[in-house]
N, CA, C and O atoms as CSV, one atom per row, in Angstrom:
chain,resi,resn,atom,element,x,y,z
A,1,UNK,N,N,-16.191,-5.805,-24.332
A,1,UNK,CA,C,-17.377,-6.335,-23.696
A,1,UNK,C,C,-17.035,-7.531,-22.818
A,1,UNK,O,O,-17.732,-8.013,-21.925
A,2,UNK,N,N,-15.906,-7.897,-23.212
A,2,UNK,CA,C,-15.805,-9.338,-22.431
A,2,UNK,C,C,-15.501,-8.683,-21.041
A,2,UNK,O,O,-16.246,-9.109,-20.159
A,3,UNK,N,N,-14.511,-7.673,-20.599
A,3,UNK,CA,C,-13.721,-7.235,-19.493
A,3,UNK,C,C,-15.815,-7.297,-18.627
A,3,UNK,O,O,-16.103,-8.110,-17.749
A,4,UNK,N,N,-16.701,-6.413,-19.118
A,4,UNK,CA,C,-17.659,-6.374,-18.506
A,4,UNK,C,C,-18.524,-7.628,-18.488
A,4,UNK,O,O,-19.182,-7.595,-17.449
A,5,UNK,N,N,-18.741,-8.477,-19.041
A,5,UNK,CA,C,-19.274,-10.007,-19.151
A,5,UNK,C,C,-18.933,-10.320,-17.786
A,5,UNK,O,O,-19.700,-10.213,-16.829
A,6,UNK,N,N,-17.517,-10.784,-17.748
A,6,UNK,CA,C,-16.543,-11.096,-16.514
A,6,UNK,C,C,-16.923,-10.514,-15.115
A,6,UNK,O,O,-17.448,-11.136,-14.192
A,7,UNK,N,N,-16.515,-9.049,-15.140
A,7,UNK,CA,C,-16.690,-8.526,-13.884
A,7,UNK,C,C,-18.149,-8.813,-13.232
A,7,UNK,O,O,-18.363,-9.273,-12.110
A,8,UNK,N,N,-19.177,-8.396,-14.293
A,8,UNK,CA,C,-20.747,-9.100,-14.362
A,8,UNK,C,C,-21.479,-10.750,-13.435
A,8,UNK,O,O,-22.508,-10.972,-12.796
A,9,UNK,N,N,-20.411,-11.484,-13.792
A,9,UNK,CA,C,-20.450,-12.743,-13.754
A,9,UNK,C,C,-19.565,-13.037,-12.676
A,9,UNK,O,O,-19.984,-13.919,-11.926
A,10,UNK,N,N,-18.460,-12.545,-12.389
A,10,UNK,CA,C,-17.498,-13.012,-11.033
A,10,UNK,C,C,-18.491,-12.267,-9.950
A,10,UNK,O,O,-18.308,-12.660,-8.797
A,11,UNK,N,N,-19.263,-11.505,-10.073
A,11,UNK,CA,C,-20.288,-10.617,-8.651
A,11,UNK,C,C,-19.491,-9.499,-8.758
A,11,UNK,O,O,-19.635,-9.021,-7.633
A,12,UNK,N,N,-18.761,-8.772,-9.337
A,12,UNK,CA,C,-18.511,-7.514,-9.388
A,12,UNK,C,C,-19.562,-6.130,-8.571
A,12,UNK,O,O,-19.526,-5.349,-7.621
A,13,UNK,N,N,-20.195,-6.425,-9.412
A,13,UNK,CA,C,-21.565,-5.247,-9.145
A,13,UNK,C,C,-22.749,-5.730,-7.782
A,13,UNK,O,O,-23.724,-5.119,-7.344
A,14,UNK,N,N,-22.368,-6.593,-7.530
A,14,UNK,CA,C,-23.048,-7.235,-6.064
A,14,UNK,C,C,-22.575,-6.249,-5.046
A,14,UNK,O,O,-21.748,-5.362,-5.260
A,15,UNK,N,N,-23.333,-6.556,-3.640
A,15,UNK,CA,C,-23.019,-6.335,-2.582
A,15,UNK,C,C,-22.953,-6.831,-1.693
A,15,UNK,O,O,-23.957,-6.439,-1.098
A,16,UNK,N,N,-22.006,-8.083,-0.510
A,16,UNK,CA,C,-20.891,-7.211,-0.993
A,16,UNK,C,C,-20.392,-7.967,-2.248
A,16,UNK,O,O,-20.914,-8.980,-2.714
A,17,UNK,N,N,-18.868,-7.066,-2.912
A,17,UNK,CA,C,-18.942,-7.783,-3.760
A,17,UNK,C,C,-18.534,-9.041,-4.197
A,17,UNK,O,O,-17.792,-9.434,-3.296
A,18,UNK,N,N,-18.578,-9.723,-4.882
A,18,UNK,CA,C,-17.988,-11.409,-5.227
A,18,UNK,C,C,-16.775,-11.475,-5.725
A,18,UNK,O,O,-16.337,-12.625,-5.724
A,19,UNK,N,N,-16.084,-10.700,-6.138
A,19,UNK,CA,C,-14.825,-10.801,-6.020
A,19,UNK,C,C,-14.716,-9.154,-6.338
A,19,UNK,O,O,-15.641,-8.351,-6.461
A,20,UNK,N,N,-12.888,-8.869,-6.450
A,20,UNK,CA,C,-12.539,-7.308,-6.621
A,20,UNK,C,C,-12.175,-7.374,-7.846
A,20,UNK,O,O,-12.172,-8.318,-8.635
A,21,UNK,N,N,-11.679,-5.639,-8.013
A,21,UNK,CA,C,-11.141,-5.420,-9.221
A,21,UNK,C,C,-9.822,-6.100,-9.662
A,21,UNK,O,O,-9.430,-6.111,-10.829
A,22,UNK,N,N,-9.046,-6.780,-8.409
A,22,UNK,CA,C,-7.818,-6.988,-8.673
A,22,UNK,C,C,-8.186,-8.162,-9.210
A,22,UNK,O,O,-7.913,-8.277,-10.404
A,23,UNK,N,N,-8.968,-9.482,-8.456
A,23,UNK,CA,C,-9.127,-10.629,-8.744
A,23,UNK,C,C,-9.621,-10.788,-10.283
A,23,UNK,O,O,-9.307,-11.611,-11.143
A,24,UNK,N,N,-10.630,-9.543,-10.303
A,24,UNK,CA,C,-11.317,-10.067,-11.961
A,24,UNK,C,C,-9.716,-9.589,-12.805
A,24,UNK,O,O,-9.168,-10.292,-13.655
A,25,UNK,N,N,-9.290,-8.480,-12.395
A,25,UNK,CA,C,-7.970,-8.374,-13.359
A,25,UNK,C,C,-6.711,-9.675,-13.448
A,25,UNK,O,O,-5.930,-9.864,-14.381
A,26,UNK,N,N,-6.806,-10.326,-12.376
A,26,UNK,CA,C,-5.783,-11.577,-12.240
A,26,UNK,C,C,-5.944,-12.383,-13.212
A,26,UNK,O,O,-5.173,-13.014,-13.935
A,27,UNK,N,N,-7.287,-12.258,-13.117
A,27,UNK,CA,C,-8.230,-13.614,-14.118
A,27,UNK,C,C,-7.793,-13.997,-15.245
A,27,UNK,O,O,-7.382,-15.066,-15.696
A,28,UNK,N,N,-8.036,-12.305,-15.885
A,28,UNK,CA,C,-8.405,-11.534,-17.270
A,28,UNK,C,C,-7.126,-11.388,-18.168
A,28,UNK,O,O,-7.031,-11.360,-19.395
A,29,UNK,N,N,-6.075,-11.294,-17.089
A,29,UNK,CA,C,-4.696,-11.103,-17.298
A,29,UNK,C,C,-4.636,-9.434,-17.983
A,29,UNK,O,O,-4.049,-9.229,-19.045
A,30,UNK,N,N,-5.214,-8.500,-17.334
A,30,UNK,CA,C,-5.204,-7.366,-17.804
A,30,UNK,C,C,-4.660,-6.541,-16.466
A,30,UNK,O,O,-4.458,-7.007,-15.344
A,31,UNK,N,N,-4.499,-5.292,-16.884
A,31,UNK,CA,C,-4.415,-4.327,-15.863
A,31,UNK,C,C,-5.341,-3.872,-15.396
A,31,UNK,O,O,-6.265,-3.593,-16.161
A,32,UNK,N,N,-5.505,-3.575,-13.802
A,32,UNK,CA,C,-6.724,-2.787,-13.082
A,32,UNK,C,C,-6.843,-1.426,-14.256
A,32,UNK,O,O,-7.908,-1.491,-14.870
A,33,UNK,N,N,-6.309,-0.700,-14.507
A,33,UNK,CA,C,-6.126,0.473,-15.375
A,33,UNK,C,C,-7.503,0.792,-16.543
A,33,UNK,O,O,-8.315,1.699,-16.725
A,34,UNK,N,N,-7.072,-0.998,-17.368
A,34,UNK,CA,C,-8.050,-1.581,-18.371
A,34,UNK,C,C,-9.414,-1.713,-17.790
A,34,UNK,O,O,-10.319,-0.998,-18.220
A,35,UNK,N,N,-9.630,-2.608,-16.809
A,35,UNK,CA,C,-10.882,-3.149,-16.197
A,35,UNK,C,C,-11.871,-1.637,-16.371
A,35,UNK,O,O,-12.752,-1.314,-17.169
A,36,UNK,N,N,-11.292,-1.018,-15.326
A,36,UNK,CA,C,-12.148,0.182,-15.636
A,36,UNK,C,C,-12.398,1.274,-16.432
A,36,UNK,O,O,-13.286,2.120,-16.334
A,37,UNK,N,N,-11.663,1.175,-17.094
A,37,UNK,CA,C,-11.853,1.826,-18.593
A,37,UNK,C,C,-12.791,1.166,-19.456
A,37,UNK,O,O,-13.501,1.852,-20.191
A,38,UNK,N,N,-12.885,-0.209,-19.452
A,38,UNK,CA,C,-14.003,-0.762,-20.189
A,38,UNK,C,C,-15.166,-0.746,-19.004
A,38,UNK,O,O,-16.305,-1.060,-19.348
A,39,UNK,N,N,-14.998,-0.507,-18.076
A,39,UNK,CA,C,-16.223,-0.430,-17.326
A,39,UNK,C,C,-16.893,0.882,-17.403
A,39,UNK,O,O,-18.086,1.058,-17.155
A,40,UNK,N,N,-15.904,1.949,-17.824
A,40,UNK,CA,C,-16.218,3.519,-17.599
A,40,UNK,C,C,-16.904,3.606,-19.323
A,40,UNK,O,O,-17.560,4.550,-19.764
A,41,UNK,N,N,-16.606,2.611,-19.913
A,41,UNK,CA,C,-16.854,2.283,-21.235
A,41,UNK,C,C,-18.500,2.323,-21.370
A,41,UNK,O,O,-19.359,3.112,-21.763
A,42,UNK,N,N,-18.446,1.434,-20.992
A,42,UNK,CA,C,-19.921,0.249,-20.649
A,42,UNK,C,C,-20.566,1.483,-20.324
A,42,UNK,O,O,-21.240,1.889,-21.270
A,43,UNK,N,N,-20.596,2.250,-19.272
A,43,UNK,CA,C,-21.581,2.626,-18.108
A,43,UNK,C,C,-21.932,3.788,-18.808
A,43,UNK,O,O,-23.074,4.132,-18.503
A,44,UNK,N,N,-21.330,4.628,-19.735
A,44,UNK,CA,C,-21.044,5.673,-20.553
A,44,UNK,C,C,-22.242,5.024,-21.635
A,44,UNK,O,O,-23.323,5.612,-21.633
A,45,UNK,N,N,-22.103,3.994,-22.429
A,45,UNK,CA,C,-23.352,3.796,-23.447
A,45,UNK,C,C,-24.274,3.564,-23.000
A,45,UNK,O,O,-25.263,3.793,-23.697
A,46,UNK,N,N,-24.532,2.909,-21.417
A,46,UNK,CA,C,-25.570,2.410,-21.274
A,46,UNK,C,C,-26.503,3.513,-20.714
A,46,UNK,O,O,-27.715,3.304,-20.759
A,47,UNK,N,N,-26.052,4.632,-20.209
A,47,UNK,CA,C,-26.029,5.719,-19.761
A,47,UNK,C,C,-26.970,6.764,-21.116
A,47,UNK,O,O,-28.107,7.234,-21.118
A,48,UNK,N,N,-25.964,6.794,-22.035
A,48,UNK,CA,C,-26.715,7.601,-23.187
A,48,UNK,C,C,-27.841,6.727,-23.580
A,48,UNK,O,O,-28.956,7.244,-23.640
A,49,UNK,N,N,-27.713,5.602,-23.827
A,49,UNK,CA,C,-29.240,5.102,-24.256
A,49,UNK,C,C,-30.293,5.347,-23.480
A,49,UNK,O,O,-31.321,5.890,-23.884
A,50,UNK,N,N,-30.065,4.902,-22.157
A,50,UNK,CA,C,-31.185,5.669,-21.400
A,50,UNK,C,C,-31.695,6.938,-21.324
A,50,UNK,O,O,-32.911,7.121,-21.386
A,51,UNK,N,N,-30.861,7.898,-21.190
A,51,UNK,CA,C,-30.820,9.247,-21.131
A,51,UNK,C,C,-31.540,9.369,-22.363
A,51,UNK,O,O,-32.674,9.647,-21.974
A,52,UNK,N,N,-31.568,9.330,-23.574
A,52,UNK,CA,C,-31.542,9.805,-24.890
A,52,UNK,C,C,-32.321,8.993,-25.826
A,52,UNK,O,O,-32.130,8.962,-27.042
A,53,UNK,N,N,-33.502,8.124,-24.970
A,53,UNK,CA,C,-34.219,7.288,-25.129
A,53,UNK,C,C,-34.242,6.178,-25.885
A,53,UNK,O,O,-35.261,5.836,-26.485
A,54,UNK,N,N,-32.926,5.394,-25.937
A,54,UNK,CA,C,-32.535,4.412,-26.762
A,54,UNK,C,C,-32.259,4.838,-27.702
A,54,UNK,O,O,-32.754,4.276,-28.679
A,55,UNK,N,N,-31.687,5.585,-27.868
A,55,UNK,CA,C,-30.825,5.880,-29.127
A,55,UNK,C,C,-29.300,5.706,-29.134
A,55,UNK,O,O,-28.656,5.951,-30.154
């Protein structure tokens, strides 16, 4: 959750955006690889709850 907190908070999801994937990965000290895997993470639950009416 933190990788998405971060990206959240640096303007990730803005347009345009506030910083990139590389910068939030510089940050984070992770790999681009990671970033979006917890992002593909994220978007995946937040996804079924909606879909599946909060469940």
């Amino acid at each position: 959750m933190f990788a998405l907190e971060a990206a959240y908070h640096q303007g990730y999801f803005e347009r345009p955006r506030g910083h990139s994937a590389v910068e939030i990965t510089e940050s984070l000290g992770i790999t681009h690889t990671t970033l979006l895997q917890h992002l593909r993470v994220a978007q995946r639950k937040l996804l079924r709850q909606i879909f599946s009416g909060g469940g």
